[in-house]
N, C-alpha and C positions, 0 to 999 in steps of 0.2 A: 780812531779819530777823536780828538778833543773838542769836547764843548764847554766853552768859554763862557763867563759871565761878564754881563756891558756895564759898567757903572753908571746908572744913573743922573746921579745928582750929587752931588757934596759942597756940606755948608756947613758952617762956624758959627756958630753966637757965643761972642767974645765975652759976656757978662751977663749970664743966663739971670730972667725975672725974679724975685725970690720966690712966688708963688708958684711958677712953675719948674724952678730948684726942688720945691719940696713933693711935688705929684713927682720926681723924678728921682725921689730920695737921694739928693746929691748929700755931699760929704760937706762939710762949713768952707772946704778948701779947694772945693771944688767947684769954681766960677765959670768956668767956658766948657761946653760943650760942642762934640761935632757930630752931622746926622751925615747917611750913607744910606742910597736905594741901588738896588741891583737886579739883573734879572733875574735870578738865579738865588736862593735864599739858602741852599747849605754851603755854596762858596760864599757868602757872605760873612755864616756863623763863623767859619773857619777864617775868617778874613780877620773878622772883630776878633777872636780871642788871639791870632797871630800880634794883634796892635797892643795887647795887653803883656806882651813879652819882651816890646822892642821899645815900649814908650809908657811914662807915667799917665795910662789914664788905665780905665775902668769902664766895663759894657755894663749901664744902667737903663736897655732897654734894645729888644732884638724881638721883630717879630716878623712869621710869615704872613701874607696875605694870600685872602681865601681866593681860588680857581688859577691860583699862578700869573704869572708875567700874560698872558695870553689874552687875560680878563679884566687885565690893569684898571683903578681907577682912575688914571691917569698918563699922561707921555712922562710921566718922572717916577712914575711908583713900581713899575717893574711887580715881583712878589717878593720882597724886603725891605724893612727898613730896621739899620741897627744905628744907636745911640751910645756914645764914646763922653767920660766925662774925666777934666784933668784941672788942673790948677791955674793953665794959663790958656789963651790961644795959639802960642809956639807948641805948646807941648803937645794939643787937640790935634792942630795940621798936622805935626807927624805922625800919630798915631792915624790918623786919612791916610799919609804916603804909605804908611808902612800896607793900610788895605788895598789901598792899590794895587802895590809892588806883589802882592800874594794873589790879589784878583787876576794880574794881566799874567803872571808867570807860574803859579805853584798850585793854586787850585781849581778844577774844571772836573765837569761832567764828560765822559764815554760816549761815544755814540756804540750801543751795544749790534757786533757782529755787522759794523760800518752802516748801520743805519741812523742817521742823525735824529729822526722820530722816536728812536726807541735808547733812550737812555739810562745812566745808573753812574753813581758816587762812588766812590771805592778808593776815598785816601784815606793814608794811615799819616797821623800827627806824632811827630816823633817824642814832642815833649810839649804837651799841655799849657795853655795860659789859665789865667783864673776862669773864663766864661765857663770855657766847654770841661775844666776839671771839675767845679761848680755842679753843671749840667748832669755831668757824668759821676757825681758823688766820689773823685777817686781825689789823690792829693792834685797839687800844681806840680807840672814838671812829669807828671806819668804819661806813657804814650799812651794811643786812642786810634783803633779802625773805625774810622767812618762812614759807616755803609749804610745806603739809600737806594730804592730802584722803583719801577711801579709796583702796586701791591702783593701779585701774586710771585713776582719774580723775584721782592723783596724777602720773603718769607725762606724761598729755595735758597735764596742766597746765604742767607742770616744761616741757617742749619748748616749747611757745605762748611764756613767760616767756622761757628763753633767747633763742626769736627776735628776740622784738619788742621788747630794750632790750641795751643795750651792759654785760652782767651775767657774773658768772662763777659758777659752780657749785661751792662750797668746801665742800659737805657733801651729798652724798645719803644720803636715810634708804631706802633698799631697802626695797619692802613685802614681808610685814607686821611692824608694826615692833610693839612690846608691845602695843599696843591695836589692831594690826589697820590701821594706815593706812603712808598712806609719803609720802616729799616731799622739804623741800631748803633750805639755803641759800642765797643768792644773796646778791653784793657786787657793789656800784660806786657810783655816783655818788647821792647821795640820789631825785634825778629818775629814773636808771635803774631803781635800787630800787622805786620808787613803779610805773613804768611797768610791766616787771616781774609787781609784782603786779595789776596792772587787767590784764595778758594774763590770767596764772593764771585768775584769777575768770572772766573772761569763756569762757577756751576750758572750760572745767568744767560750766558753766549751760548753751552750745552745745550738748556734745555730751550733756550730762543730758537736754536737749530732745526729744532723738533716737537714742539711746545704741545703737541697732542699722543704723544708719545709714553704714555704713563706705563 
């Protein structure tokens, strides 16, 4: 079962302040910005650095919010907000369609062993935009298992994945992370990646089967 992330809010400022240009460390040529709230804060990430591959901007600010979408400070803040910066405001709106286009079709949380309560992240990124290569200290254009789940299940997961494909661990998120989960990066070979995550998934569902079963 797929869990989907709602988009928020999405907005332009077409000729960003210079004052806050520079709390934002824009580029000289980079005048329009566009913001993005989601419910759902690692389809988001995934979102933004998808926009960094298909459109001239740049993620100059992505962050989760603490207790998750559940806790929202608001009906628009969800637990994300990522910041996109480009040269124009044509350039900004696409680089939104393109999060879109990845929000509503490419990237979503599991409902783990069909329980919508109990979830977990487990894409593999075939080829890296600047954010999350960035992120994950590897070049632009490398692939990326993206694996997320709750704490302890995060942990089970993360081990199964290393085993069971030729992957390296270039980011762990120690739980709990702002929403309460924890998880990882992983790099190598598109197939390892891929493999990778069918461990995650599967060692998470196993041991949710039986979760007192040590």
């Amino acid at each position: 079962m797929k869990i989907h992330a709602d988009i928020l809010s999405m907005q332009v400022i077409p000729n960003v302040n210079e004052e806050l240009a520079k709390k934002f460390n824009l580029k000289p040529y980079q005048r329009s910005i566009g913001l993005v709230t989601t419910t759902i804060d690692d389809v988001g990430y995934t979102a933004i650095d998808e926009a960094t591959k298909k459109t001239d901007v740049e993620v100059v600010y992505a962050k989760s919010f603490y207790a998750g979408a559940a806790h929202a400070s608001g009906p628009l803040s969800g637990e994300f907000l990522g910041v996109i910066a480009g040269p124009s405001p044509e350039e900004v709106k696409s680089g939104l369609d393109s999060i879109r286009i990845t929000i509503e079709n490419d990237a979503y949380f599991e409902a783990i062993n069909g329980n919508p309560d109990h979830a977990l992240y487990a894409h593999t990124v075939s080829r890296t935009g600047s954010f999350l290569a960035e992120m994950a200290g590897i070049p632009v254009g490398q692939s990326l298992a993206y694996l997320i789940a709750p704490p302890l299940e995060a942990i089970v997961g993360l081990d199964a994945a290393l085993k069971a494909a030729d992957v390296t661990l270039c980011e762990f998120f120690a739980p709990p992370s702002e929403t309460n989960f924890g998880g990882g990066l992983l790099t190598g070979s598109q197939s390892s990646c891929q493999a990778a995550t069918d461990a995650f998934r599967e060692a998470i569902q196993n041991m949710a089967r039986n979760p007192l079963g040590y």
